[in-house]
C-alpha positions in Angstrom: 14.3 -35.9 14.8 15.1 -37.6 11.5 15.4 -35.4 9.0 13.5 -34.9 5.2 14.2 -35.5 2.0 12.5 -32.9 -0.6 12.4 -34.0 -4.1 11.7 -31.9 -6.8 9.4 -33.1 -9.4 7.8 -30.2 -11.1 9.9 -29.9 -13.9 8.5 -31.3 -17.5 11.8 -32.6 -19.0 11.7 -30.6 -22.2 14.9 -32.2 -23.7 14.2 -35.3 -22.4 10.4 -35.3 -24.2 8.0 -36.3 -21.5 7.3 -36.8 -17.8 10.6 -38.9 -16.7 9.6 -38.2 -13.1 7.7 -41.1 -13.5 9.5 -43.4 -16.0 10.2 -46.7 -15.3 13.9 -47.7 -15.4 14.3 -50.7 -13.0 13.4 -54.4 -13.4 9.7 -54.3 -12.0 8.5 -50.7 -12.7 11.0 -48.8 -10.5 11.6 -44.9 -11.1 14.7 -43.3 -10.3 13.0 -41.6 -7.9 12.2 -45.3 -5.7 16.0 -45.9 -6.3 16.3 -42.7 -4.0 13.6 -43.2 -1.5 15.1 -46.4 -0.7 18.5 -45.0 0.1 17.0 -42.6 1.8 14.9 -44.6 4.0 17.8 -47.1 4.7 19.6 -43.5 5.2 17.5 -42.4 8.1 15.5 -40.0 6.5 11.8 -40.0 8.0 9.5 -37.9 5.4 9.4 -37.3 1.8 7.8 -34.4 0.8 7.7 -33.9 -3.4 7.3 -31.1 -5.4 5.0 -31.3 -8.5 2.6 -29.7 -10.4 -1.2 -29.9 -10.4 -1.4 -31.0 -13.7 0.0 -34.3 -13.2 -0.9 -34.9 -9.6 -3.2 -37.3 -9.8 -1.4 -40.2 -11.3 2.1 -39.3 -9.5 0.3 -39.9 -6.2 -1.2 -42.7 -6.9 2.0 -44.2 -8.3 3.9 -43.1 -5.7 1.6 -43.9 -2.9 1.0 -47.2 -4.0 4.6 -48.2 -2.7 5.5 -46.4 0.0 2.2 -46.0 1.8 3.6 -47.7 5.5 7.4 -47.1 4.4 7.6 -43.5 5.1 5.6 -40.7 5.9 4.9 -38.7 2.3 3.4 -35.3 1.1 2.6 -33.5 -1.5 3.3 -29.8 -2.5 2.4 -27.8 -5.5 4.6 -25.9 -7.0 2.5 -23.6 -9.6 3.6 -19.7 -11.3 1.4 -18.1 -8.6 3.2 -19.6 -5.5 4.7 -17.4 -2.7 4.7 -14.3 -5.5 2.1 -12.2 -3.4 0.5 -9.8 -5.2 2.8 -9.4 -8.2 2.2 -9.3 -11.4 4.2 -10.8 -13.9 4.5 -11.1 -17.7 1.7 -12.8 -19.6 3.9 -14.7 -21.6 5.2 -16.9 -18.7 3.8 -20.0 -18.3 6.2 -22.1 -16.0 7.2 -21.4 -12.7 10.4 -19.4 -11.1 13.2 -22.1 -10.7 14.6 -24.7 -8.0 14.9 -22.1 -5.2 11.2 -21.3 -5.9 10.4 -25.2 -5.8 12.0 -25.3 -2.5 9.7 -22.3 -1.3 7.0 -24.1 -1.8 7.6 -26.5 0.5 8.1 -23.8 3.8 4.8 -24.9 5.2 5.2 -28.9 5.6 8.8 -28.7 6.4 9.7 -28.2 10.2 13.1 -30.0 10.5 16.5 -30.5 8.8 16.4 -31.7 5.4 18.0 -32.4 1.7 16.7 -31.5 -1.8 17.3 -33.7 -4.7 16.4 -33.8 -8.0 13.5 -36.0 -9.1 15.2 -37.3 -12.1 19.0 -37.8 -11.0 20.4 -41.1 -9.5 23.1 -39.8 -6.2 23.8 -43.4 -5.1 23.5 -44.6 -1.1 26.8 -43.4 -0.3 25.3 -39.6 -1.0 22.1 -39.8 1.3 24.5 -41.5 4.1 26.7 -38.6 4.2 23.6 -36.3 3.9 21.9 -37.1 7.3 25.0 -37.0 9.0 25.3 -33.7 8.2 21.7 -33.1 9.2 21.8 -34.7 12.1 24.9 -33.5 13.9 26.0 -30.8 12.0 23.5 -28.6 10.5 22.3 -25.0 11.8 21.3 -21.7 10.2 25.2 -20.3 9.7 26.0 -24.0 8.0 24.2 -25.9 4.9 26.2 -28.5 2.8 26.1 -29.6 -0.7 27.2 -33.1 -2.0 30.2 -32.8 -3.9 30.5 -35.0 -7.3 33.8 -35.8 -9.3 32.9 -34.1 -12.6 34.2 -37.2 -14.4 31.3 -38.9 -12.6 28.4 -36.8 -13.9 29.0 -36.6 -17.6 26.7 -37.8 -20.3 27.6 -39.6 -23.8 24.9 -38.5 -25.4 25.2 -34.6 -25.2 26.8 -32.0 -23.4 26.3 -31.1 -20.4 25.9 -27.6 -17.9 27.2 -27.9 -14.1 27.3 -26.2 -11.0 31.3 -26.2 -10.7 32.3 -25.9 -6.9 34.8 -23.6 -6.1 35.9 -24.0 -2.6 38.4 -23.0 -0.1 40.8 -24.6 2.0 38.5 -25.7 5.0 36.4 -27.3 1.9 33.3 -24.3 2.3 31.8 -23.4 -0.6 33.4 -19.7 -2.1 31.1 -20.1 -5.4 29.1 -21.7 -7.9 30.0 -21.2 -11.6 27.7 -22.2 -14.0 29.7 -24.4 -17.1 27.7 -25.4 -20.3 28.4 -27.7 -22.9 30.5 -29.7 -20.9 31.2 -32.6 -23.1 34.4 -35.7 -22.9 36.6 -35.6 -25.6 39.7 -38.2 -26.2 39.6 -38.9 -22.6 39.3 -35.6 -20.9 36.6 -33.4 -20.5 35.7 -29.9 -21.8 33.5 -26.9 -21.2 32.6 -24.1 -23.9 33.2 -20.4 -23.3 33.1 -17.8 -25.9 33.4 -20.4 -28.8 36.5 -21.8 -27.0 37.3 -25.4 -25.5 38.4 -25.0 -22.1 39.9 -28.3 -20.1 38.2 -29.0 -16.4 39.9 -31.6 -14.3 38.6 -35.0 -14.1 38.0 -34.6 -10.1 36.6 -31.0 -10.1 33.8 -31.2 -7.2 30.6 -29.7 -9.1 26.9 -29.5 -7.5 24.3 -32.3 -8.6 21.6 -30.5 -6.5 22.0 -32.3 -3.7 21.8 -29.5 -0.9 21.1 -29.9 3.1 19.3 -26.9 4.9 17.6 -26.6 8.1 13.9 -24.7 8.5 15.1 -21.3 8.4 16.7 -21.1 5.1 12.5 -20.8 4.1 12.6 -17.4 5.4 15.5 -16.5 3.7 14.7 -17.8 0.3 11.7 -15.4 0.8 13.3 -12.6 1.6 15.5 -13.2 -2.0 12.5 -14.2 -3.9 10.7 -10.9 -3.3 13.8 -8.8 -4.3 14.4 -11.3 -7.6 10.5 -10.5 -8.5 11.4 -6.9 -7.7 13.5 -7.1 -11.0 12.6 -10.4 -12.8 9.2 -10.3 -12.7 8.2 -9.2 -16.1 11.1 -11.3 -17.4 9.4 -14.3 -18.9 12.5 -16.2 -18.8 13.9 -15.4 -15.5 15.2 -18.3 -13.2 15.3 -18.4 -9.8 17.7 -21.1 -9.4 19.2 -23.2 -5.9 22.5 -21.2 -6.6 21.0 -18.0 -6.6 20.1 -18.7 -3.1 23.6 -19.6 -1.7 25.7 -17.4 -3.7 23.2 -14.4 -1.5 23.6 -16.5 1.8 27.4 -16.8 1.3 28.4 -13.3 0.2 25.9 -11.7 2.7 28.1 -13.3 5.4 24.8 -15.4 6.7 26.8 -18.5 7.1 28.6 -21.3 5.1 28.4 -24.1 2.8 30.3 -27.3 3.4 31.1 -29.3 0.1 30.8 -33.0 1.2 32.8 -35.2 -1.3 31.1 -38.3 -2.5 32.4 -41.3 -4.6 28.9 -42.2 -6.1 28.8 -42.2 -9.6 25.5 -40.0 -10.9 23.8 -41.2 -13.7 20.5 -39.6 -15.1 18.2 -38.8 -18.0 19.4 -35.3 -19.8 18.3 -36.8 -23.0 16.0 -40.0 -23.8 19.1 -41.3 -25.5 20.0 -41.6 -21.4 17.1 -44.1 -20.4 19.0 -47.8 -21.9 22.4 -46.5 -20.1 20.1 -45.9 -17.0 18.5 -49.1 -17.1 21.9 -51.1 -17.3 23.8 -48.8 -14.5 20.3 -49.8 -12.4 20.6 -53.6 -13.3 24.5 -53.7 -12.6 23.8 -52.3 -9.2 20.7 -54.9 -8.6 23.5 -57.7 -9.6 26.2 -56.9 -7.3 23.5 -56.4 -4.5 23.4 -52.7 -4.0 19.5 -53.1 -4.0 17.0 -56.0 -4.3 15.4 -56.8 -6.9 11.9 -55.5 -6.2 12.9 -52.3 -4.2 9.2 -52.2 -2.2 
């Protein structure tokens, strides 16, 4: 069974100031969302299913649909502040939804099989997605997930700082933890990360997470079972996150299994800030000019 890829477009882009789900950043019109269908399809993945919101569904399926109708089997998920929360109430101020690991929730009824999550407005590279259905194919199972591993130097943004998942690991390469940097920011050649109004130096190659995650079916069930108790005493918190991390940190230190890190050497690029989209656009045309993809991807 090939596995699926679940992207997560729900998200508004509030830094970034619009809908960059559905910007176009290649030569004819491409997302960066078609930049990762097509490694993934090339990857052996079999289904896409996306995450979105209701508000904008409309147009990102007919976008969407438009190109890969006959290239891969698609669907569509909403991910809205009343899914999966049952009969609880919570704040009135709260008008988005609970997090990644809540977007991934969502998606427990068309999901059946192994699969990844991505973001919708991050660019892994082919070597990530290859490395990804290995892992789903031959070695994934309820007591072991992965997570793609990026070198930190590889992730980092000119035009702001930063926050990232920093991996730490132990010597059989599982993931022990997930810390959280922000303001992560290059500086005279090496990079930085502020904590309590201090610079702290990270290594060039620390391994930090990108959101690039593989589960099987049954981690569905489990997010549940955490989502209920995070509502238990989040859910008149109208800034409350349930994040992807959250998730693992509860599947890790409750002994349910573990989390390999799989190294890649793709370089990430993405859209933090709008000042982003013309270094996008260049890192997308260099790759069309040393052949990494054609120039009209569908």
């Amino acid at each position: 069974m090939k596995p699926t890829l679940l992207i997560l477009a729900a998200g508004m882009g509030s830094r970034y100031g619009g809908i960059k789900q559905m910007d176009a950043f290649g030569p004819n019109g491409e997302t960066i969302i078609d930049y990762s269908i097509y490694d993934a399809i090339r990857s052996g993945f079999g289904k896409v299913v996306f995450i979105i919101r209701e508000s904008f569904a409309e147009e990102f399926k007919t976008q969407f649909e438009r190109k890969l109708s006959g290239k891969i089997e698609t669907e569509y998920v909403m991910q809205e502040l009343d899914s999966y929360i049952g009969n609880f109430e919570f704040a009135g101020e709260r008008t988005k939804p609970w997090g990644t690991a809540h977007a991934v929730l969502c998606a427990k009824d068309v999901i059946h099989e192994p699969f990844a999550v991505i973001n919708a407005d991050d660019y892994y590279g082919a070597d990530a997605f290859e490395k990804a259905v290995k892992f789903l194919q031959e070695e994934v199972s309820p007591k072991k997930y992965c997570v793609i591993g990026y070198q930190l130097s590889k992730t980092i943004s000119e035009n702001g700082s930063v926050s990232r998942g920093v991996c730490e690991v132990d010597f059989e390469q599982n993931l022990v933890g997930i810390h959280e940097r922000t303001k992560i920011f290059p500086e005279d050649g090496r990079i930085f990360y502020v904590e309590d109004a201090l610079k702290v130096p990270l290594p060039a190659d620390t391994p930090v997470s990108m959101n690039f995650w593989g589960f099987d079916e049954h981690i569905f069930d489990y997010i549940q079972e955490v989502f209920v108790k995070f509502l238990q005493g989040n859910a008149n918190n109208p800034k409350s996150e349930f994040f992807i991390p959250t998730i693992v940190d509860a599947y890790i230190n409750n002994g349910k299994g573990k989390i390999k890190v799989i190294p890649t050497s793709s370089q990430w690029f993405g859209v933090t800030y709008k000042e982003d989209a013309p270094n996008v656009k260049e890192s997308i045309r260099a790759l069309i000019e040393t052949g990494v993809y054609p120039e009209n991807l569908f």
